[in-house]
ZAVEX-398031 format. One record per residue (C-alpha): x, y, z. Coordinates in steps of 0.5 Angstrom, whole numbers, padded with zeros to 4 digits, always signed. Layout:
BEGIN
XYZ
...
***
This chain:
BEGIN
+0342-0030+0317
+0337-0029+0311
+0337-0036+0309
+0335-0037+0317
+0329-0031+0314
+0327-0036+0308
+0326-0043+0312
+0322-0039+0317
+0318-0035+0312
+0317-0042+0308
+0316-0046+0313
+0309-0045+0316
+0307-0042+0309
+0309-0047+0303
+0308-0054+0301
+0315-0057+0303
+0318-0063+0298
+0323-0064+0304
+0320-0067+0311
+0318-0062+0316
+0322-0065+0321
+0329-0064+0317
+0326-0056+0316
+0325-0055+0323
+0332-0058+0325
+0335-0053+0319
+0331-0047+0322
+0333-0047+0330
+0340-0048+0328
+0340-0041+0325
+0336-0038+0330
+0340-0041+0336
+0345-0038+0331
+0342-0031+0331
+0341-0032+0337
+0349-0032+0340
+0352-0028+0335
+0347-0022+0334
+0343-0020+0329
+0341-0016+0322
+0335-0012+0323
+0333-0012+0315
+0334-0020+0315
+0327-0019+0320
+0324-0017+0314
+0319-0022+0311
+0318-0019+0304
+0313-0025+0303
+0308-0023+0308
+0302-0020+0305
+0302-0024+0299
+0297-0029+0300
+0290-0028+0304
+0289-0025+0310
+0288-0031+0315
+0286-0026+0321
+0281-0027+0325
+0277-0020+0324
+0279-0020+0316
+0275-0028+0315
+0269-0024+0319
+0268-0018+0314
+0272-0018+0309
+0270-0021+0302
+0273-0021+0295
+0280-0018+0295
+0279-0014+0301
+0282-0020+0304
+0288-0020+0301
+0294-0016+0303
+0296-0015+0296
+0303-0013+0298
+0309-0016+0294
+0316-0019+0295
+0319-0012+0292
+0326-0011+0291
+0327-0003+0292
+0330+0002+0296
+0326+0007+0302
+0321+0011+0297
+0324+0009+0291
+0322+0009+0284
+0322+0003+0282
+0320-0003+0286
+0323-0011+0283
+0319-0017+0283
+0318-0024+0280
+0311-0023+0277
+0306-0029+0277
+0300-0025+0274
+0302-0021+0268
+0298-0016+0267
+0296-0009+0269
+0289-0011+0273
+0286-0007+0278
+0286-0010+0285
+0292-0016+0282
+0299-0016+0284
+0304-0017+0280
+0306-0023+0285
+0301-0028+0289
+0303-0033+0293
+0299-0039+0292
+0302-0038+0284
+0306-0044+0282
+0308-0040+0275
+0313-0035+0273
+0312-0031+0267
+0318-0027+0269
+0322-0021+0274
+0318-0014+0274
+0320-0007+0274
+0313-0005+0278
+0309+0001+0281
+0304-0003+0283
+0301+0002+0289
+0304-0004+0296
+0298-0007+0299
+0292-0003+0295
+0286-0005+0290
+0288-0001+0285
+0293-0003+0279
+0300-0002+0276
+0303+0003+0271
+0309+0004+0267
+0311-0002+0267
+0316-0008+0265
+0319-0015+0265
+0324-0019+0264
+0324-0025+0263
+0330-0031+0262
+0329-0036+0257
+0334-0041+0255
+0336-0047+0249
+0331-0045+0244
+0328-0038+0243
+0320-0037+0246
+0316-0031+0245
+0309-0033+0247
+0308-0033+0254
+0304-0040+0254
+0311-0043+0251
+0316-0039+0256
+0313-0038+0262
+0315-0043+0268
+0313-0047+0274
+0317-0045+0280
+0318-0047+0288
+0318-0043+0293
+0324-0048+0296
+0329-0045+0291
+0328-0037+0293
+0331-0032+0297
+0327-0026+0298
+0330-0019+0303
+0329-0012+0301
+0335-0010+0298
+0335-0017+0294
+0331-0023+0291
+0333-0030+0287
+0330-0035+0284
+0333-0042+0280
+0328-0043+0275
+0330-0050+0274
+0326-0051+0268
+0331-0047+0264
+0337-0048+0269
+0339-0041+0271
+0339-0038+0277
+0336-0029+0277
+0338-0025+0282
+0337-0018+0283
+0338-0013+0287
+0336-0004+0286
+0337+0003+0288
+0333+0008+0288
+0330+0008+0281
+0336+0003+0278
+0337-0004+0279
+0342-0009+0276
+0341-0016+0274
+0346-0023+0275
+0343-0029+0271
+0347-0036+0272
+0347-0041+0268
+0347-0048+0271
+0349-0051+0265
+0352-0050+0258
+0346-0047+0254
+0344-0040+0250
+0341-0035+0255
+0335-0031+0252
+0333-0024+0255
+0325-0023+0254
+0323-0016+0255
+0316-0014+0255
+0313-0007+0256
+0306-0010+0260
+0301-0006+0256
+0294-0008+0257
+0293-0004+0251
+0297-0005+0246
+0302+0002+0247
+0307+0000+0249
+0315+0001+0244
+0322-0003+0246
+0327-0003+0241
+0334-0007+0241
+0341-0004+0239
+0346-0009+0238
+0351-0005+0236
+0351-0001+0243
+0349-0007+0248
+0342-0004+0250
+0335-0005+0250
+0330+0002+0251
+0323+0002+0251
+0317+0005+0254
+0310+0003+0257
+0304+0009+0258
+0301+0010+0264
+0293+0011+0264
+0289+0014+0269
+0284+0010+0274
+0278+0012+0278
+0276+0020+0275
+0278+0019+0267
+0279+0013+0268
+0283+0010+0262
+0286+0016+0259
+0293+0018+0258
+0295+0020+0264
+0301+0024+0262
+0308+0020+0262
+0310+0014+0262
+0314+0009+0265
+0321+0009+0261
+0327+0003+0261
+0334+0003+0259
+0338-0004+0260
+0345-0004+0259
+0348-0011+0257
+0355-0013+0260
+0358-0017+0254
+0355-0016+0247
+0350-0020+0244
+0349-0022+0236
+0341-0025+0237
+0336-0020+0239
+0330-0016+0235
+0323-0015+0237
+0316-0019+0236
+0310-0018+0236
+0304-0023+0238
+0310-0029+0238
+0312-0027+0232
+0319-0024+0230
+0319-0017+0227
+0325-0015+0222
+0324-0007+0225
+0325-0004+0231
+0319+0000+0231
+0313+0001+0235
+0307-0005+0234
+0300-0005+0237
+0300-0012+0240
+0303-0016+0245
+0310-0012+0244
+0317-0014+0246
+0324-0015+0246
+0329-0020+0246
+0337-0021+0246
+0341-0028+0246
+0348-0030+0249
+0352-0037+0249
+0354-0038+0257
+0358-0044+0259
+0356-0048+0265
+0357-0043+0272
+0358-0036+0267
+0354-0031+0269
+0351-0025+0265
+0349-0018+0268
+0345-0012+0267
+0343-0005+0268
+0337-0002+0268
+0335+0005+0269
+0329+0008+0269
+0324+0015+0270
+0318+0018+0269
+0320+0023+0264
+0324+0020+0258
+0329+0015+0256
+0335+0020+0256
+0333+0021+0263
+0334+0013+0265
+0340+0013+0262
+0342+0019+0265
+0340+0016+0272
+0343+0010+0272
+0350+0012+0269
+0349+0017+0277
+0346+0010+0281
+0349+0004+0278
+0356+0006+0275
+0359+0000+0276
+0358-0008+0275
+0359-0010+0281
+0354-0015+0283
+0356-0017+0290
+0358-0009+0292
+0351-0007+0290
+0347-0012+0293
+0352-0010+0300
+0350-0002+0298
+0343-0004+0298
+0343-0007+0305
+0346-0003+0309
+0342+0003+0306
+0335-0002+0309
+0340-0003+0315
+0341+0004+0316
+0334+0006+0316
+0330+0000+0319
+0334+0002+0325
+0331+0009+0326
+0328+0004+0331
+0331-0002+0336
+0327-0006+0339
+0329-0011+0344
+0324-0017+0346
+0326-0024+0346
+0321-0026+0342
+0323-0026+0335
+0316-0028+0332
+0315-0019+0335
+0322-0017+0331
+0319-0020+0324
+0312-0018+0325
+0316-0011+0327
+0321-0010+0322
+0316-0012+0316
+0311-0008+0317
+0317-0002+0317
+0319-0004+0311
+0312-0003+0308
+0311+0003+0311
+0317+0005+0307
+0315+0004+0300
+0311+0010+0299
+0310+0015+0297
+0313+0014+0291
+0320+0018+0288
+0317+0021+0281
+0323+0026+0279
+0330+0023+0276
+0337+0025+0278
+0337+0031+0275
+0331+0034+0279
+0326+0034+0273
+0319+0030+0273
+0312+0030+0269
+0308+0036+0271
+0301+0033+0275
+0296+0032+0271
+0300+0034+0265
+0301+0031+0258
+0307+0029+0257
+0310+0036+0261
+0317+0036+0264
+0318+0040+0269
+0324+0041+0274
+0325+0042+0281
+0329+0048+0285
+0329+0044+0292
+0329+0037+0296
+0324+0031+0291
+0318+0030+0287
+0314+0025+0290
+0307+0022+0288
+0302+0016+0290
+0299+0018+0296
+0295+0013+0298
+0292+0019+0302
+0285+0017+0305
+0291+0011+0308
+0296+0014+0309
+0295+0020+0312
+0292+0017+0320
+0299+0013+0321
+0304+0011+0316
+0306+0019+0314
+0306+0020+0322
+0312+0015+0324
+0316+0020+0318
+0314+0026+0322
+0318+0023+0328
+0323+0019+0324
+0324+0024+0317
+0321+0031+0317
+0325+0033+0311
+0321+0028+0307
+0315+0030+0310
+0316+0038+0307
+0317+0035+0300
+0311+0031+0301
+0308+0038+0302
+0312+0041+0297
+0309+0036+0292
+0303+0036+0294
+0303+0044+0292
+0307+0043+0286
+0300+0040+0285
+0296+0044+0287
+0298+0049+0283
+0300+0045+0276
+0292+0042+0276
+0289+0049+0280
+0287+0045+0286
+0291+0041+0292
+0288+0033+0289
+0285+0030+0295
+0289+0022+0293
+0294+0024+0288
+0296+0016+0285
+0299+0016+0278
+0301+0023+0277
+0294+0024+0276
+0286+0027+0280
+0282+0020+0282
+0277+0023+0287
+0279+0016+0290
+0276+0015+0297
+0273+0019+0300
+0275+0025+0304
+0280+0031+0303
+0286+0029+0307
+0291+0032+0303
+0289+0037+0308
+0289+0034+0314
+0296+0031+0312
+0299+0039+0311
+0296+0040+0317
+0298+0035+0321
+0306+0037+0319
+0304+0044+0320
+0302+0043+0327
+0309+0039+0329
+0312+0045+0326
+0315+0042+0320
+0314+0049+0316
+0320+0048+0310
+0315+0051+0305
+0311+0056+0302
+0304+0056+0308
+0300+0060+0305
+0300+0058+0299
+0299+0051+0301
+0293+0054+0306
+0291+0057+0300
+0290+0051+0296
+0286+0047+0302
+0282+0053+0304
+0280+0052+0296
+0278+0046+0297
+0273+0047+0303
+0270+0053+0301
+0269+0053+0293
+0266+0047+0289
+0270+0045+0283
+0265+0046+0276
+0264+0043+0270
+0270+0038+0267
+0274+0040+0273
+0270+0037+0278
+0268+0031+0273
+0276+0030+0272
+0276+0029+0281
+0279+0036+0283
+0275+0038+0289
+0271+0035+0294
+0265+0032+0292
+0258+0033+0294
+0261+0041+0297
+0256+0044+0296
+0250+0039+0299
+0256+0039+0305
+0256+0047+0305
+0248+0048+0304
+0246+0042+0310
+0251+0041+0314
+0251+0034+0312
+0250+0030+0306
+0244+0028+0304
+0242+0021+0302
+0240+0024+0295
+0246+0026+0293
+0249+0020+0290
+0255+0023+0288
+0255+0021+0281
+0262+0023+0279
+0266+0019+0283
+0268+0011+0284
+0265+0012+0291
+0258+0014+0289
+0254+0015+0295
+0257+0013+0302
+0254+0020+0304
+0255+0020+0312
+0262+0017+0312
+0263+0023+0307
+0261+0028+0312
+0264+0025+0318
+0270+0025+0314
+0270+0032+0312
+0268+0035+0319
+0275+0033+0320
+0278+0036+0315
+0275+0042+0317
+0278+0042+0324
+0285+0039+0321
+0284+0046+0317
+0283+0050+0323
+0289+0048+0326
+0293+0052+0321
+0287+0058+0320
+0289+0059+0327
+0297+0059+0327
+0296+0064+0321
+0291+0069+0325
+0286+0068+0320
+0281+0068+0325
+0274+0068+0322
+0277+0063+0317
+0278+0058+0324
+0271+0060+0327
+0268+0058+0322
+0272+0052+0320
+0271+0050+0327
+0264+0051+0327
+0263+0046+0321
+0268+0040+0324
+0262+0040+0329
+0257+0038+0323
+0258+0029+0324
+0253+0032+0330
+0248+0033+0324
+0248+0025+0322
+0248+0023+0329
+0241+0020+0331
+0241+0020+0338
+0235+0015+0338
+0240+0009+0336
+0246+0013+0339
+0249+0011+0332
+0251+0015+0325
+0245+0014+0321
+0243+0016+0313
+0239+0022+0313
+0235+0026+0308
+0234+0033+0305
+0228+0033+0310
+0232+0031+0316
+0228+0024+0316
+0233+0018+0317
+0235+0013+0313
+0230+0006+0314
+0231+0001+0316
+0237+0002+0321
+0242-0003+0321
+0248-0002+0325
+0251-0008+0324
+0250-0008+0317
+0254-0006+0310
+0250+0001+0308
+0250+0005+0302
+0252+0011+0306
+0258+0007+0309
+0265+0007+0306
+0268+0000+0306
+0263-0001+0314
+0258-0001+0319
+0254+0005+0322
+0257+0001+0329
+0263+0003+0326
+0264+0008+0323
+0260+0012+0329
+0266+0013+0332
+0270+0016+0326
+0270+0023+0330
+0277+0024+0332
+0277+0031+0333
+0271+0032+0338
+0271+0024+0341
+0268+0028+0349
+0263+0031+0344
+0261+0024+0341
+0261+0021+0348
+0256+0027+0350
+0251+0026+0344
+0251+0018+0346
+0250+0021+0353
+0256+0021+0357
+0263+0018+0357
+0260+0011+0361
+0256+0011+0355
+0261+0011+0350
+0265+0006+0353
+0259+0002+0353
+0259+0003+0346
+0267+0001+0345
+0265-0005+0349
+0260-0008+0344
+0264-0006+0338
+0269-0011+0340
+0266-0016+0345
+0261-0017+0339
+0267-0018+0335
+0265-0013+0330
+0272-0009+0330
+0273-0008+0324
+0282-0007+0324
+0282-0009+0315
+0278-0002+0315
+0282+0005+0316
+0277+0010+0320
+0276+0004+0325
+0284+0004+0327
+0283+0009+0332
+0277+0006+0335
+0282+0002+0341
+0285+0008+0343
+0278+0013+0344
+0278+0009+0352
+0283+0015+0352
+0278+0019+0353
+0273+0015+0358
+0275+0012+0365
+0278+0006+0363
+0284+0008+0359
+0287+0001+0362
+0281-0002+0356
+0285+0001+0350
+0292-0003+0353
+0288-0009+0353
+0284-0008+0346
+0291-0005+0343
+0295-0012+0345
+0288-0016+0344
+0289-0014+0336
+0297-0014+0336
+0296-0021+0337
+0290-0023+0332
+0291-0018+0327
+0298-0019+0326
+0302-0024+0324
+0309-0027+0319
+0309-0031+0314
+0304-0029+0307
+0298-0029+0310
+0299-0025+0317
+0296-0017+0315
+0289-0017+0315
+0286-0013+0308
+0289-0009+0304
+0296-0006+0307
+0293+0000+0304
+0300+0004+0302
+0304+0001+0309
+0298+0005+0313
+0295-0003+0316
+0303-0004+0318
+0305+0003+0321
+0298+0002+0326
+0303-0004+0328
+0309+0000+0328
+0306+0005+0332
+0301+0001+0336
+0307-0004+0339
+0311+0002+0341
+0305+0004+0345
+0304+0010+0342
+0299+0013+0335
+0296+0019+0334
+0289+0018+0334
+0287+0025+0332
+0294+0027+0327
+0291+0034+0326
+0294+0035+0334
+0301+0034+0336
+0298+0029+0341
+0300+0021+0341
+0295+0016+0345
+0299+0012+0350
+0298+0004+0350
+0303+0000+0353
+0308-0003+0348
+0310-0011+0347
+0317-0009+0347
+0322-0009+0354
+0325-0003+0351
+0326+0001+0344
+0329+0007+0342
+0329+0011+0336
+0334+0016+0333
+0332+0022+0332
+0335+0027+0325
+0338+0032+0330
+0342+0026+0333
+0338+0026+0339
+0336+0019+0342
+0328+0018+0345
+0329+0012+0349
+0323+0007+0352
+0325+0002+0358
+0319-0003+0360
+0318-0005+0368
+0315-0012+0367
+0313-0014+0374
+0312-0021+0371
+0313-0023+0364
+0305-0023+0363
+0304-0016+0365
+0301-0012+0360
+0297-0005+0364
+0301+0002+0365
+0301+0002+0373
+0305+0009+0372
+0309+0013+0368
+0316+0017+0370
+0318+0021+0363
+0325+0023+0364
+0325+0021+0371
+0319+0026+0372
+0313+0022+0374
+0307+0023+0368
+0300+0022+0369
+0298+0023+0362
+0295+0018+0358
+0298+0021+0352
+0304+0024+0349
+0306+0030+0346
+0310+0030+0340
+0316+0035+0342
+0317+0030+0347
+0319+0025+0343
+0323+0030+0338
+0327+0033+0343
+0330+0026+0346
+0329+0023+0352
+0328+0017+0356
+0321+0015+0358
+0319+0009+0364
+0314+0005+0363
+0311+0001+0369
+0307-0006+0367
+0303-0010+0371
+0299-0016+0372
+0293-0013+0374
+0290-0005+0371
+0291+0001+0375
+0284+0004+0374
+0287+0011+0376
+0292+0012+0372
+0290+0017+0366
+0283+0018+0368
+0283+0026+0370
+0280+0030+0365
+0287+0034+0365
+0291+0027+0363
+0286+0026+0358
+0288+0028+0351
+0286+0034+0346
+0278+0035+0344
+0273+0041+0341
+0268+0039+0347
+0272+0039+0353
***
């Protein structure tokens, strides 16, 4: 089956030397194959999709640069795990470039990467490994070599490449935060195993051993966005334990061979070399953390304490099969089931495990501190301007326990740096976007009752944020929000605060509109602890995106301190007061109060005429986050049945398998949690409720396994295969009117019919009591 996987992926993608005629032959026998005798889940994984330019309709037409990558790569791993493994085709750690690109046709080796999955940002802590055989290479000019997408096979849990240059074939496959390698050899020569820390400046140590068969190093990590280019704290660790003893092995430096195991400024690496006969295999063990090299080495003798290839590579499937289905879906169309599984699998690379076997991680923003855990994972890189408005969701419903030490994390810190970071990535403060949705993600697990840790301590640390201004170094190190104090004193924030100390230095209104509701994300939890004051306030100020509203364009709109606005308007147009969009788009970034905006615009017929040109004008915008929930706001007008046609309409052109099928930056796997959702028929428009806004799903039928046991089960009525419009709802039997669903429905179990036909049922969902949760009701 999973070669079935690669003829599919390859298919459309690549640049064929075998005619296509024959591939097409080769690829209906397996899928006749899959078809008859069943399926595995994890063999609909594309790893590869997302890692050539998007080809998306929306994308073409508003990206540019590297927003139109998706910027995943083909990662070998486990579900929020450590370490990701991946062939490198680009060597270094460049902000905004992957270590994988499709469109390379050179390979420089295999990494050990935490590159942050579909973003513009850059690797840390990483390293490589790179087999060389016949004569010993240490340039990378010398070594690299070209490869074909023909000869690779790439699957969650495993990766192989036959370098045909050097006659040797790679394959690896990973736990948690080890991995093993098996090198074969295709004819008789001298296998040499290059090991580089990927250190852009310099820092990076290894060492060989020859006596104990291992090779351990390290690689410094740096911050990026606030302090950028400081240490950041730790370092990404290794230990790799050869199978067989090896004579050849030693350091060089910049292609030379050095004569001591010592730590050398410059292009650093190790090397080890063995003699393998024709068909013989070599295998190593890699283990590593984030706090030493004792701690990679502990991790790897818990995780990998065997050498059998073939029974980790099984371990390792089966633990994606396990959690790929969590959720089953049921369709004919099998092009739906890859898009589906691949974009679950993305959604589960982050965020990233941080602490090793034993519970100890580096202390946040700390300088080479270890601490250690008393309960459940340490976890970092959150994406959290991405993550938090679906990928964290779909985790709340599949795996709260992670969510609680998501949060519990998140306080640790809070505590350790003295403010709750707003994009906590490399262990370190960014201020990275815009926002405080650290905050709106604690508050959205508590408003779904996932409570396994200390509430007042994280209100604590979000009341912080809202109410106090960070000062001095800390405020220029990223800790609290930016621009608070012109927020606080306005009501919005002025064009002339151009909030120098952070990467987004202006971006004023999306700033405001995105604070707002924080404020009422924050509430949300103010109001379940009684802190009563706290929540009239806090309520009070999610009202302030009425303050950059000008009602004489119906749009958000740059204002200055005196309250005029910013000239000229142009609503369809990149402004400086716009994150990454268009005031047309980001207008409708008012989540918490959507009743309220369509009265500012005046009336819901007005906000769905506003809806209509966004999308008829083509100027949705799916490659841009705060616009993803724009689809679902139909919800709120008299025709709900627009946000199934739209939802379906962006299913179809903003999705789709094969390297180019996301459109943008994945973004930490929120872009492919808005397909999971969304093809289910269900996301979260506002995810500081408990409530889910309907659409109809592309699925006949889907059910998803609880932790409790308990199953959540939805079976599709199609009157003819082309249905696509709710004509009714019957929830455990029960006929249900609402156009949303609350999250303690879904948890508990149960079943849900759902009734499609050709034609909208234009009463279904329109009653304001079957419309979901605003502040103006």
């Amino acid at each position: 089956m999973l070669l079935k996987n690669q003829i599919v992926q390859h298919l459309r993608y690549a640049r064929q030397k075998l005619a296509a005629k024959v591939l097409f032959t080769l690829m209906f026998i397996f899928i006749s194959i899959a078809i008859t005798y069943g399926q595995t889940l994890v063999s609909y994984v594309q790893p590869m999709s997302g890692t050539a330019p998007s080809t998306t309709k929306s994308s073409v037409k508003h990206g540019a640069g590297t927003e139109l990558n998706a910027n995943t790569i083909p990662a070998v791993t486990l579900p929020f795990a450590m370490t990701q493994w991946t062939p490198e085709t680009r060597q270094t750690e460049t902000k905004c470039q992957p270590p994988y690109v499709y469109q390379d046709s050179v390979l420089t080796g295999f990494r050990g990467t935490h590159w942050l999955s579909g973003s513009c940002t850059q690797d840390y802590g990483s390293f490589t490994i790179m087999p060389v055989t016949g004569q010993l290479r240490t340039r990378v000019a010398d070594y690299r070599a070209g490869f074909s997408h023909q000869d690779e096979v790439s699957s969650p849990y495993y990766y192989s490449l036959l370098l045909r240059k050097y006659q040797v074939k790679t394959e690896v496959t990973s736990t948690l935060r080890c991995a093993m390698f098996q090198f074969t050899a295709t004819k008789a020569d001298s296998l040499f195993l290059l090991v580089t820390p990927n250190s852009d400046r310099g820092e990076g140590f290894v060492k060989v051993d020859r006596q104990k068969g291992l090779i351990w190093g390290y690689n410094p990590a740096h911050r990026i966005y606030q302090g950028w280019g400081n240490p950041a704290g730790f370092s990404g660790y290794f230990v790799i334990e050869v199978q067989r003893g090896f004579k050849k092995g030693g350091v060089y430096r910049d292609g030379t061979i050095l004569k001591t195991d010592t730590e050398h400024k410059g292009e650093l690496g190790g090397f080890v070399g063995v003699y393998l006969k024709k068909g013989e295999q070599l295998r190593i063990r890699i283990g590593t953390s984030f706090t030493s090299l004792q701690a990679a080495h502990a991790n790897l003798k818990a995780e990998i304490p065997g050498w059998n290839f073939e029974a980790l590579k099984t371990k390792n499937q089966q633990c994606w099969e396990s959690a790929l289905s969590q959720i089953t879906v049921k369709t004919k169309d099998v092009k739906h089931k890859r898009i589906f599984y691949t974009a679950l699998y993305h959604a589960m690379q982050h965020p990233r495990l941080f602490n090793d076997i034993a519970g100890s991680y580096p202390r946040f923003a700390g300088n080479y501190q270890v601490e250690h855990l008393s309960k459940g994972n340490y976890y970092d890189d959150f994406s959290m301007w991405d993550i938090y408005r679906g990928q964290l969701p779909i985790f709340e419903i599949l795996n709260p326990e992670l969510i609680n030490d998501c949060v519990r994390s998140l306080i640790l810190k809070g505590q350790q740096g003295g403010w709750l970071p707003i994009f906590p990535c490399w262990n370190s403060y960014t201020a990275a976007m815009i926002g405080d949705h650290g905050t709106a993600f604690i508050a959205s697990a508590y408003v779904r009752g996932i409570r396994d840790y200390d509430v007042n301590e994280a209100y604590r640390l979000m009341r912080k944020n809202a109410f106090e201004q960070a000062l001095g170094q800390d405020y220029k190190d990223g800790k609290g929000r930016r621009a608070l104090d012109s927020y606080l004193k306005y009501g919005y924030i002025p064009m002339e605060d151009s909030v120098p100390e952070a990467f987004h230095k202006k971006e004023q209104v999306s700033r405001t509109l995105e604070y707002a509701f924080d404020d009422f994300a924050l509430a949300q939890v103010a109001k379940g602890l009684n802190k009563t004051n706290d929540y009239q306030l806090l309520i009070k100020r999610s009202l302030t995106y009425q303050n950059v509203f000008d009602p004489s364009v119906g749009m958000a709109r740059g204002r200055y301190q005196d309250r005029h606005w910013y000239q000229p308007f142009r609503p369809a147009s990149k402004e400086p007061y716009i994150t990454e969009g268009t005031p047309q788009q980001y207008t409708f970034y008012v989540p918490q109060d959507v009743k309220g905006l369509a009265l500012k615009m005046g009336g819901v017929k007005m906000l769905e005429q506003h809806l209509d040109k966004l999308f008829d004008g083509g100027e949705y915008w799916h490659g841009n986050e705060p616009g993803q929930q724009i689809p679902y706001m139909y919800n709120y007008t008299g025709s709900p049945w627009k946000t199934q046609v739209r939802v379906k309409q962006i299913l179809e052109d903003e999705y789709s398998d094969g390297p180019g099928g996301l459109s943008g930056n994945d973004d930490a796997g929120q872009m492919s949690a808005w397909y999971v959702l969304a093809s289910l028929g269900f996301y979260p428009l506002n995810p500081a409720t408990d409530q889910y806004l309907l659409s109809s799903t592309i699925f006949d039928g889907y059910q998803i396994k609880l932790p409790s046991g308990k199953r959540f089960r939805v079976v599709t009525h199609r009157r003819s295969p082309k249905s696509g419009y709710i004509s009714s709802i019957k929830l455990n039997g029960r006929v249900y009117t609402a156009n949303y669903i609350e999250h303690g429905a879904i948890t508990k179990g149960g079943a849900m019919d759902v009734y499609l036909t050709d034609q909208p049922n234009k009463s279904w969902g329109v009653k304001a009591n079957d419309q979901p949760a605003s502040i103006t009701q």
